[in-house]
N, C-alpha and C positions, 0 to 999 in steps of 0.2 A: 363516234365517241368511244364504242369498245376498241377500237383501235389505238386511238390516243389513250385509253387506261392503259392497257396493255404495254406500250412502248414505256410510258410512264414508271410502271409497275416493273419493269424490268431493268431502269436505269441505275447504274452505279454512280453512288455520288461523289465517290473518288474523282470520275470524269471532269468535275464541277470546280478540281482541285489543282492548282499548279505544284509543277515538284517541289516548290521550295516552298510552298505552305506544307507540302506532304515532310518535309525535311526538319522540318521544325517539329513537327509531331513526334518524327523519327526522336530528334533529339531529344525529346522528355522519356522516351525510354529507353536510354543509355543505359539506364543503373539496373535494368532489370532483359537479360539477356532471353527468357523467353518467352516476353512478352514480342520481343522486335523477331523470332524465331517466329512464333504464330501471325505474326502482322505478314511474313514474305513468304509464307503458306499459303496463305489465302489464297492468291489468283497468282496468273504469271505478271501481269503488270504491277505489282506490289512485290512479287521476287525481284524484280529490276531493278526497279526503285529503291528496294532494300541494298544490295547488291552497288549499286553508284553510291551510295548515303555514307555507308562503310568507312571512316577513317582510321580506325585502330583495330590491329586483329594480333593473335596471341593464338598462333597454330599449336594441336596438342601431339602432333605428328609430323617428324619430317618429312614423312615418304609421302604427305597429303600435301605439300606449299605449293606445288606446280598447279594443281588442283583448284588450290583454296583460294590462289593468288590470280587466277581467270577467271573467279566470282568474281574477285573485289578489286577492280581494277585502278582503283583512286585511293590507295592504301598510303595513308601516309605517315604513321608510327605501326612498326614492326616489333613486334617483341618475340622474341624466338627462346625465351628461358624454359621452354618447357621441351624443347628439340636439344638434346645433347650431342648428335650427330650433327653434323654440320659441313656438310663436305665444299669444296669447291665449285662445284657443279650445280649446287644448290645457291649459292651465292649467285651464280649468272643466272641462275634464273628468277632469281630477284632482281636483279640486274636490269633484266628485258620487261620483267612485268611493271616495273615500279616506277623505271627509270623518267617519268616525269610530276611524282607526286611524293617519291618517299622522303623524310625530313626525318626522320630519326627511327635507327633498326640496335635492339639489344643482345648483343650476343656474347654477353656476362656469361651465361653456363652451355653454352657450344665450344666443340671440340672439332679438330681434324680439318678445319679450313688453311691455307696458307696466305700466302702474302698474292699470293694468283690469282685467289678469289677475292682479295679485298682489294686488287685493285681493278679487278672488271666492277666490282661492288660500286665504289667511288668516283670512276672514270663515269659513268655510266648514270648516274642517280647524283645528279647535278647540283641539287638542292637541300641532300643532306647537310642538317645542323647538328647533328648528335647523332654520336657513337658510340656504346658503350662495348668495349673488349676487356673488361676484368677480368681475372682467373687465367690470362690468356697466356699459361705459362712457358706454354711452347711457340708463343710469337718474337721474334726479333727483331734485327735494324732493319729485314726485307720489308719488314710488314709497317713498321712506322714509315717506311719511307713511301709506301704504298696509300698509308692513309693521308701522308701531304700533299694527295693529290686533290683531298678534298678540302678545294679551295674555300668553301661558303662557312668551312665547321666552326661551330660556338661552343659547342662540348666534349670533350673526351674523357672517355674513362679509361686508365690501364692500369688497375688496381691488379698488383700481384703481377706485372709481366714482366719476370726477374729476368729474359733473358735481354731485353731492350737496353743499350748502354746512351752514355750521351750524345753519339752519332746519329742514334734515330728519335733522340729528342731534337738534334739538332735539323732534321729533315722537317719532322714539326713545323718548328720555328718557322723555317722560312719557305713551308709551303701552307700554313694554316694559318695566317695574319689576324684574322676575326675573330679568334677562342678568347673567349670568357670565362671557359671554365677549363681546368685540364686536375683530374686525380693522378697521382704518380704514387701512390700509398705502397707500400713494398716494392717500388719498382728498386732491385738493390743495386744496381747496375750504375744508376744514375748517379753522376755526382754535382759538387758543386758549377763545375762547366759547364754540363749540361741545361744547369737553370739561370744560370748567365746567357746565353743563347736564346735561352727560351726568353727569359727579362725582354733582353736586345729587340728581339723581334715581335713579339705579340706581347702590342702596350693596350691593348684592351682588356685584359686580363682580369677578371673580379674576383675568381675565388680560385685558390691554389688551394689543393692537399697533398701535402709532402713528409707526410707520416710514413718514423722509420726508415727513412733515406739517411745515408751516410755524408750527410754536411754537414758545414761549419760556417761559420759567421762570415764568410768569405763572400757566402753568393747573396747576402743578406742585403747590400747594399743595391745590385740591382736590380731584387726583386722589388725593395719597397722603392722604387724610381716609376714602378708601375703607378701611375695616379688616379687608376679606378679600384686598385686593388680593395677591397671590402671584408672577405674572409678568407682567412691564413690556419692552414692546420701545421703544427709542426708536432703535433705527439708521438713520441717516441724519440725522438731527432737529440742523441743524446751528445750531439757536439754546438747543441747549444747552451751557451753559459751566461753570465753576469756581462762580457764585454758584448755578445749579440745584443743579449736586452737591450742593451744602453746603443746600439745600434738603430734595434727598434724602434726606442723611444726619438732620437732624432728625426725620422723619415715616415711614421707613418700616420701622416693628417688623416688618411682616407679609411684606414681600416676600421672594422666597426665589430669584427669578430676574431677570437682567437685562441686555437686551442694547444693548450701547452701541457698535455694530459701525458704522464711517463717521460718526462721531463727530468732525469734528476741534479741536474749538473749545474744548477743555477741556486739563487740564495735569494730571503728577501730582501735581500740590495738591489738586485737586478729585476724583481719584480715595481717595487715602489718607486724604481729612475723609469720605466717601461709606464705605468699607471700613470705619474706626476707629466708626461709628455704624451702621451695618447688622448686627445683632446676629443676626438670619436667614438672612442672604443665603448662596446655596449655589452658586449658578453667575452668573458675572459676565464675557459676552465682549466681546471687543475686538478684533475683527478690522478691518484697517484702519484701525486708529485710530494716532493719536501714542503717541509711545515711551511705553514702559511701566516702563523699567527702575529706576526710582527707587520705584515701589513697595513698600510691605513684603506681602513673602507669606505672612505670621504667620498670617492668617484663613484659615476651612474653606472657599477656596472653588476649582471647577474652573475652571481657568482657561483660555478660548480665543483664544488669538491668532495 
């Protein structure tokens, strides 16, 4: 009998636990990081199990990812905004550690990688849907031509990558068939050719932002041929006028948002033909744009001015 207290008395009731009852636990303390820090403290068998559970990590040092990335070996959102160094070599080894879990890595405020590392990155990590390279102002057409290799992607970010022209949008196009989303917001390079291309080839497309590009009502027509299209940013986009509107307003059943913020080129004419034929549209801003006051505000939509 003192024998069986004793073994009793010394059992861990974790033992009693499958991982994915233990996973679920995990999961209610996501929001509070060190709480799940003191849970993989405990014992080595709750370091492990913390360690596999791990989906999203957000390293505060680059010279730790090699490190941090052979704890967490099922990483599969990467956000690296807090590593501004960002070499090549740092990319393969993302590359190697991730390459069968990562699905979406940030590298919006990283620096110093080239199109060498992004394409070990994407060759490699099979499964990425989302990309974010914003600010990436020293990236070109090597490097877009690099990310068309990532065949699965639904997202893209290149907000601000002035140096990309419509070449390496056109690499895009026709190596990222599945994008949903793609920002191109200062990309200044781009022009209307470039989103003709992009139209052509990726008709899944739901939400364009094309803030501040140097187009015209030219590429309007095959963007809105996209029949998921949902939200359209064109703020700043000051070669759009009263005849785009009226473009607009022919082609876009599906849209449901749209921002026409620093806008000045258009009038309420081409507002109220765009309104009177947007049979979906649910939010339509105008911030900084020309008077609005002649508008009718009959339609369902939120209006930001």
């Amino acid at each position: 009998m003192k024998t069986n207290k004793k073994t009793t008395s010394n059992c861990n009731p974790f033992d009693f636990l499958t991982e994915e009852i233990i996973f679920t636990i995990l999961d209610y303390l996501n929001d509070d990081p060190f709480s799940k820090k003191s849970f993989s403290l405990t014992c080595k068998a709750l370091y492990s199990i913390e360690s596999h559970h791990r989906k999203t990590l957000k390293p505060l040092r680059a010279e730790l990812l090699s490190r941090t990335l052979h704890r967490y070996p099922h990483i599969e959102h990467l956000d690296l905004t807090l590593c501004p160094r960002i070499e090549d070599i740092m990319l393969n080894v993302v590359s190697l550690a991730c390459k069968d879990a990562l699905c979406s890595i940030n590298l919006s405020r990283s620096r110093f990688f080239t199109n060498i590392g992004l394409s070990s990155l994407v060759s490699s990590c099979f499964n990425l849907v989302e990309i974010d390279l914003s600010n990436g102002v020293e990236l070109n057409d090597l490097a877009a031509a690099a990310i068309a290799e990532a065949k699965n992607l639904e997202k893209l970010w290149l907000s601000r990558c002035k140096l990309i022209t419509d070449m390496g949008i056109g690499c895009v196009a026709v190596g990222c068939r599945k994008l949903r989303l793609i920002c191109l917001k200062w990309c200044l390079k781009v022009s209307d050719l470039g989103l003709q291309l992009l139209a052509l080839k990726c008709k899944e497309i739901r939400s364009l932002d094309l803030s501040y590009l140097q187009i015209t009502e030219k590429c309007l027509p095959s963007i809105l041929q996209l029949q998921h299209l949902e939200d359209l940013v064109l703020e700043g986009c000051l070669g759009i006028d009263d005849n785009a509107l009226s473009t607009l307003q022919q082609s876009c059943k599906s849209l449901k948002t749209l921002n026409m913020s620093n806008c000045h080129n258009h009038s309420h004419v081409g507002l109220s033909s765009l309104i009177n034929g947007a049979e979906n549209l649910r939010e339509l801003t105008l911030a900084y744009g020309p008077a609005v006051s002649l508008i009718p505000l009959s339609t369902k939509i939120s209006w930001k001015l």
